[in-house]
KOLFI-688869 format. One record per atom (N, C-alpha, C, CB): residue number from 0; atom name; y, z, x. Coordinates in Angstrom, 1 decimal, always signed. Glycine has a CB too. Layout:
<rs>
> NUM,CA,Y,Z,X
...
</rs>
This chain:
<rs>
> 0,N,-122.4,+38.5,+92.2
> 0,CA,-122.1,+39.9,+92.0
> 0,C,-121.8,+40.5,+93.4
> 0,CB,-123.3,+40.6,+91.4
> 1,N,-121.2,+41.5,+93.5
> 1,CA,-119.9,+41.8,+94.3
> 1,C,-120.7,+43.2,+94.9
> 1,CB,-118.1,+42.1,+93.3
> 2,N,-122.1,+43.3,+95.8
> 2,CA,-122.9,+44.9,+95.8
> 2,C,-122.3,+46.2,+96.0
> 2,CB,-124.1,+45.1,+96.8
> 3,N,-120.9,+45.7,+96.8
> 3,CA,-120.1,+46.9,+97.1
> 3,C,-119.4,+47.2,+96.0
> 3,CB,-119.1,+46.7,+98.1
> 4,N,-118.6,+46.5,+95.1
> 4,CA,-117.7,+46.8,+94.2
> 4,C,-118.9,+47.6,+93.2
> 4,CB,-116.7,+45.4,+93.5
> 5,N,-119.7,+46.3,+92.8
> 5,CA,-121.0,+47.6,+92.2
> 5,C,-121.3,+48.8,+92.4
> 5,CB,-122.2,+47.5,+92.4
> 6,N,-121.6,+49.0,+93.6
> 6,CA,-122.1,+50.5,+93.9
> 6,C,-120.9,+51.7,+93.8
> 6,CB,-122.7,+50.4,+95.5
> 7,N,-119.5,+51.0,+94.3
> 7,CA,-118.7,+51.6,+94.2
> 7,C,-118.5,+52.0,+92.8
> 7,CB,-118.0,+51.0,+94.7
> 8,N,-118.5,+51.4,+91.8
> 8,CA,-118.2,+51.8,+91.0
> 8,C,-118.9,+52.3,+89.8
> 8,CB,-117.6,+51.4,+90.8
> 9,N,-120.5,+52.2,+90.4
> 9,CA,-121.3,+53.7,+89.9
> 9,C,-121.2,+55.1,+90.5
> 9,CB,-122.6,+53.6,+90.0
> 10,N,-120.8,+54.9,+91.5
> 10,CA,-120.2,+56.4,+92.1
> 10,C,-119.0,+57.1,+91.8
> 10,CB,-119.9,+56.3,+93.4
> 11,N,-118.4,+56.1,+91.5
> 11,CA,-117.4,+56.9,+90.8
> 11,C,-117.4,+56.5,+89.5
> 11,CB,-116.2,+56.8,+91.3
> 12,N,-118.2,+56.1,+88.6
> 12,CA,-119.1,+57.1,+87.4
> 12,C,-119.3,+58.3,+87.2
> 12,CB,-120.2,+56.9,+87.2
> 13,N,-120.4,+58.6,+88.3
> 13,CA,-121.3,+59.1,+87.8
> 13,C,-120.5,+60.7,+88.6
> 13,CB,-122.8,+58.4,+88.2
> 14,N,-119.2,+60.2,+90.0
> 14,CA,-118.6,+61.8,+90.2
> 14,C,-117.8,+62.2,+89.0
> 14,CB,-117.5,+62.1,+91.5
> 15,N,-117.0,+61.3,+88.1
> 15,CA,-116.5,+61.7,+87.3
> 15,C,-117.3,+62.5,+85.6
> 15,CB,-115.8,+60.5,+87.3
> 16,N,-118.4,+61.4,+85.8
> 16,CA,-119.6,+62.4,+84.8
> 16,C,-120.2,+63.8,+85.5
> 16,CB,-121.2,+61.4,+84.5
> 17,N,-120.1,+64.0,+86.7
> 17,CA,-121.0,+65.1,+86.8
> 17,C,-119.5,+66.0,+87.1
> 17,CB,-122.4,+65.0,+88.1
> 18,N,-118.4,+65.8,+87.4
> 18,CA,-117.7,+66.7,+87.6
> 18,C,-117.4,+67.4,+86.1
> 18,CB,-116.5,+66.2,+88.4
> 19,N,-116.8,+66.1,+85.3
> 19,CA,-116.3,+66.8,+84.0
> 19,C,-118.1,+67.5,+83.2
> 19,CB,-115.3,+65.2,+82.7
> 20,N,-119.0,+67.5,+83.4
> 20,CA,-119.9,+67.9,+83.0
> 20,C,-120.0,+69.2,+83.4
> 20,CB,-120.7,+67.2,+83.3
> 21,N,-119.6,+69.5,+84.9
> 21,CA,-119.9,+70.7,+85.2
> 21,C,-118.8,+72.1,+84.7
> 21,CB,-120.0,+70.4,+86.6
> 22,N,-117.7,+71.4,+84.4
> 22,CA,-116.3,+72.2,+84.0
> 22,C,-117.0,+72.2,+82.5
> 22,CB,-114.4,+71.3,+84.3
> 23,N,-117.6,+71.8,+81.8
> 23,CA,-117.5,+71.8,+80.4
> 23,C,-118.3,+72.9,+80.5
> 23,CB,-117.7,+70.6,+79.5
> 24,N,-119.3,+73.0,+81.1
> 24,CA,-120.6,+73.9,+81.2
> 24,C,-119.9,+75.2,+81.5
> 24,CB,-121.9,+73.4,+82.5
> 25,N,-119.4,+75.6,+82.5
> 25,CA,-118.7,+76.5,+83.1
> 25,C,-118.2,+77.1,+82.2
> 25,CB,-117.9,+76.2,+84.0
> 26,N,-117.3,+76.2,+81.3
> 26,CA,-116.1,+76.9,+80.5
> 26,C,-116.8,+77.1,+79.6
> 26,CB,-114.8,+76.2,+80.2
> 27,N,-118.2,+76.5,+78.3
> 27,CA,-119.0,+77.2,+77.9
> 27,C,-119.6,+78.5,+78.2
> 27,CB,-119.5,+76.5,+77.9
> 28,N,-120.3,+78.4,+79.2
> 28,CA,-120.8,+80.1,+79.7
> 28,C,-120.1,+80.8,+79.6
> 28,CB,-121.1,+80.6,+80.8
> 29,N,-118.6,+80.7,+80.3
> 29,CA,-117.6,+81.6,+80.4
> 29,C,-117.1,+82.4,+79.1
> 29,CB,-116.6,+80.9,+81.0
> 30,N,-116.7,+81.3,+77.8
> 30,CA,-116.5,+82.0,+76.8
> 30,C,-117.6,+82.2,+75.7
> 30,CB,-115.5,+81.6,+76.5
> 31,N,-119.2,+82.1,+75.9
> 31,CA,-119.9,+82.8,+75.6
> 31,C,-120.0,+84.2,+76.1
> 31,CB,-120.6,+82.1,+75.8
> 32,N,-120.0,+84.3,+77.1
> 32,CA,-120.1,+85.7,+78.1
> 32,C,-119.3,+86.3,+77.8
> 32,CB,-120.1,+85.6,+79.5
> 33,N,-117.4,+85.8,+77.8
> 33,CA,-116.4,+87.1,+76.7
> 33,C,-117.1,+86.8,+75.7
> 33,CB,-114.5,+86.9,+76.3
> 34,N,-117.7,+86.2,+74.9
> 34,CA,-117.8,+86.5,+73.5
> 34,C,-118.6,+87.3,+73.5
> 34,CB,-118.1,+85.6,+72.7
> 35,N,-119.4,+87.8,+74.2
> 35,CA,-120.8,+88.2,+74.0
> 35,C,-121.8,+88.2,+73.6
> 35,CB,-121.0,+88.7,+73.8
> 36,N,-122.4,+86.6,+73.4
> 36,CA,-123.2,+86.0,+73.1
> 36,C,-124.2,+85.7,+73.7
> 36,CB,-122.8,+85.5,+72.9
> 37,N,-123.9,+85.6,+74.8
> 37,CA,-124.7,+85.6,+76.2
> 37,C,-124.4,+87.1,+77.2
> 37,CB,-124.2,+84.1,+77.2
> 38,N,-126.0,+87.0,+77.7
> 38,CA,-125.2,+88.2,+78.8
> 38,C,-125.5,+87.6,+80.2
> 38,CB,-126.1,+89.9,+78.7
> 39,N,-126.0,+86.8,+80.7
> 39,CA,-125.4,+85.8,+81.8
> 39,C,-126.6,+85.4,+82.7
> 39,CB,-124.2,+86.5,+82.6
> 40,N,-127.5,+86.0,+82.0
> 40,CA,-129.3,+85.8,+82.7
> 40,C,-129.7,+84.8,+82.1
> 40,CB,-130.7,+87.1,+82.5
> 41,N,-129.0,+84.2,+81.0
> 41,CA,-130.3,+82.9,+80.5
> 41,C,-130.5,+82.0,+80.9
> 41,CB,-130.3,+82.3,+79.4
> 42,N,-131.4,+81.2,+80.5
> 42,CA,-132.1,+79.7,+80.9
> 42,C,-131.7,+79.3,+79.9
> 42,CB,-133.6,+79.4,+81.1
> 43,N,-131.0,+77.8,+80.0
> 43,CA,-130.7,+77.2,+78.6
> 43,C,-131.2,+75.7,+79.2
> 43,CB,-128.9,+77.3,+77.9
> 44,N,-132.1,+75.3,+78.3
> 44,CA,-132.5,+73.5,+78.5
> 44,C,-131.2,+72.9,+78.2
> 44,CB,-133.9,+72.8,+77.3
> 45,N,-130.9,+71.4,+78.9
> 45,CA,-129.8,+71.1,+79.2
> 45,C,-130.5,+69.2,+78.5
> 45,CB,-129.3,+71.6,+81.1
> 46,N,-130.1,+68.2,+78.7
> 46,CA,-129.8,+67.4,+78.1
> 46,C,-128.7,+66.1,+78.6
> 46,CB,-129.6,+68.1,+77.3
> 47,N,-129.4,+65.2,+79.2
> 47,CA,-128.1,+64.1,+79.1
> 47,C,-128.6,+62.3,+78.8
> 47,CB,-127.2,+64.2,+80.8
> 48,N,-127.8,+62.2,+77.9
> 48,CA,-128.2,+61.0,+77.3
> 48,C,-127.3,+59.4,+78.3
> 48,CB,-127.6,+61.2,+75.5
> 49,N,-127.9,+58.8,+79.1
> 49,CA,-127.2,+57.1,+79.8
> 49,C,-127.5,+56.5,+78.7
> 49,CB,-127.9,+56.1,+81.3
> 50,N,-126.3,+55.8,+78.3
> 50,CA,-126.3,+54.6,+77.4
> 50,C,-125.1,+53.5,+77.9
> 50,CB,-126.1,+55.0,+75.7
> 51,N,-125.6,+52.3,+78.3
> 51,CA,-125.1,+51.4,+78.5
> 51,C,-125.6,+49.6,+77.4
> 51,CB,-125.4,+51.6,+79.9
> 52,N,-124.8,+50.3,+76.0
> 52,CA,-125.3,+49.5,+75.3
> 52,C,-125.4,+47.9,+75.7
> 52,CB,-124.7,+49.8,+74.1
> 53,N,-124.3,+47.4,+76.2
> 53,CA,-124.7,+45.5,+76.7
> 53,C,-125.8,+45.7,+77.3
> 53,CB,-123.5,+44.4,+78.0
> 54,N,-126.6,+46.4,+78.1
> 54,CA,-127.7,+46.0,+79.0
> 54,C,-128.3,+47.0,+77.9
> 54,CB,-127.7,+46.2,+80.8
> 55,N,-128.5,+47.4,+76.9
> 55,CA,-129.7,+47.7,+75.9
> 55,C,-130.4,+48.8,+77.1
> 55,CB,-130.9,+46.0,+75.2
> 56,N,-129.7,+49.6,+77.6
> 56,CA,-130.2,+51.1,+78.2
> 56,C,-129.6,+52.5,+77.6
> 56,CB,-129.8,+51.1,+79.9
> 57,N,-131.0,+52.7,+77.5
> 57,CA,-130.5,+54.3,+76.8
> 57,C,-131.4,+55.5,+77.5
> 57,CB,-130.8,+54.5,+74.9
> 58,N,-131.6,+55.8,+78.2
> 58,CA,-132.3,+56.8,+79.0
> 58,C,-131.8,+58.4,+78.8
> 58,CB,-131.9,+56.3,+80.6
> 59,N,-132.9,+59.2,+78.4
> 59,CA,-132.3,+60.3,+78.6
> 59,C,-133.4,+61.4,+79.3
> 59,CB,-131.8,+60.6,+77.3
> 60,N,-132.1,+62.7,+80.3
> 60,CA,-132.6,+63.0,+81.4
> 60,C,-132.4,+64.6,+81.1
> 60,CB,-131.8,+62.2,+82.7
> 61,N,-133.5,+65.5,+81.3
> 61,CA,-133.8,+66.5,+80.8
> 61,C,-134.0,+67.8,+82.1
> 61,CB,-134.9,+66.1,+80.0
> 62,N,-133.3,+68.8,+81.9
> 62,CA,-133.2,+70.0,+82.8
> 62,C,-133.0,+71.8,+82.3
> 62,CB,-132.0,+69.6,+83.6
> 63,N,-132.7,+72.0,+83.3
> 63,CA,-132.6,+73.3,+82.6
> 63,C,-131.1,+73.6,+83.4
> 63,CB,-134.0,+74.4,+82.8
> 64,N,-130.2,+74.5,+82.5
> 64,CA,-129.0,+75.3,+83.9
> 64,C,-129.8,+76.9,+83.6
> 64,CB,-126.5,+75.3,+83.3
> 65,N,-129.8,+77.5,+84.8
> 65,CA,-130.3,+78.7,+84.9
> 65,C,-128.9,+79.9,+85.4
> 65,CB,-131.7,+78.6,+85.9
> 66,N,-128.4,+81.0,+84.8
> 66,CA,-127.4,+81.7,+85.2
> 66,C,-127.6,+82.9,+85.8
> 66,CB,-126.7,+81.9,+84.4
> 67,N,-128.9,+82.9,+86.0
> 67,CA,-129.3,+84.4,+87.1
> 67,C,-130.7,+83.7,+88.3
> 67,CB,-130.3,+86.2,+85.7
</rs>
């Protein structure tokens, strides 16, 4: 096994998971808030599931996003 190519390419996993994660979130609030569904103070528990079925891992990692 190759530790650089490894590592390398959990990093760029995990920027590409937390970037598109963060735009989806964003753009959620955003058109909750025009909708008026939210008014932009909440706490919402958040949620993310790792699954890497060949290695039989499924981990899941629990938070909160807060908007005030």
């Amino acid at each position: 096994m190759n530790e650089e190519t490894f590592n390398l390419s959990i990093r760029k996993f995990l920027k590409v998971v937390g970037v598109s994660s963060q735009r989806e979130i964003e753009l959620a609030v955003s058109r909750a808030i025009a909708a008026g569904t939210i008014s932009g103070t909440e706490r919402f528990p958040v949620a993310v599931t790792l699954e890497l079925a060949a290695l039989q891992v499924k981990v899941r990692f629990d938070g909160e996003i807060q908007l005030e």
